[in-house]
N, C-alpha and C positions, 0 to 999 in steps of 0.2 A: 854379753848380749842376751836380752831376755824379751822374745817374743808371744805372748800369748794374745794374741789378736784373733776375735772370731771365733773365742771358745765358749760363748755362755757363761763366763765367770760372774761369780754372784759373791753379794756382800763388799765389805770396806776392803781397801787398801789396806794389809798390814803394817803394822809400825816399824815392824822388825826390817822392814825393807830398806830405811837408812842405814842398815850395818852394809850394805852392796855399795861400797862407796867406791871399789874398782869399776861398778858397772858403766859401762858409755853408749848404750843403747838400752831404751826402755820403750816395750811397746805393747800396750792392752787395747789397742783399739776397739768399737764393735762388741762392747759387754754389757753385761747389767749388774753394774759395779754400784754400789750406796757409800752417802757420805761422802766426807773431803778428802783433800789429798793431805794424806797427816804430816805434824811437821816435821819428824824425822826422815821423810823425805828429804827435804831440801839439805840432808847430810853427803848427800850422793855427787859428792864434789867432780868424779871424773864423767859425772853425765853431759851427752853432748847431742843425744835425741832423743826428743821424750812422745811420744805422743798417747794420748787421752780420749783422744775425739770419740764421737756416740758410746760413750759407756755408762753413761747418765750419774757422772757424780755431780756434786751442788755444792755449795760453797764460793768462798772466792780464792782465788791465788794468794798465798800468804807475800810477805815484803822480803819474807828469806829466799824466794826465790833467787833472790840477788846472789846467793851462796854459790848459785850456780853456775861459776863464771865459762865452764868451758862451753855451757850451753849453745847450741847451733840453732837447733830447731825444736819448736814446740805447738803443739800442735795439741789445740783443747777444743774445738768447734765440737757444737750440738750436745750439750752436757744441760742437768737442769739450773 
């Protein structure tokens, strides 16, 4: 589980973050995050909540999110 929601986090998503491929909670909500959600993301096969919302990244959803099968809930609202 990795929650940093509501901490003023600044800058891109790391790439390195697809190596968390145990993780099954992911949550930055509430930042001022830049940039997409990179593709080694959608490495994170045991993810099964994600959520994004107000952290103002741009982009669009890649098609790999498909990778994410055990996915539940995702949650991207208010992003640019």
């Amino acid at each position: 589980r990795f929650d940093a929601s509501y901490n003023d986090l600044t800058g891109a998503l790391p790439t390195t973050i697809g190596g968390l491929t145990s993780l099954v909670h992911f949550n930055v909500h509430n930042n001022d995050l830049t940039g997409a959600i990179p593709e080694e993301f959608y490495n994170m096969e045991s993810l099964a909540y994600l959520k994004l919302g107000r952290s103002d990244l741009s982009g669009t959803i890649s098609s790999l999110v498909g990778r994410l099968s055990n996915l539940e809930r995702l949650l991207i609202s208010d992003n640019l």
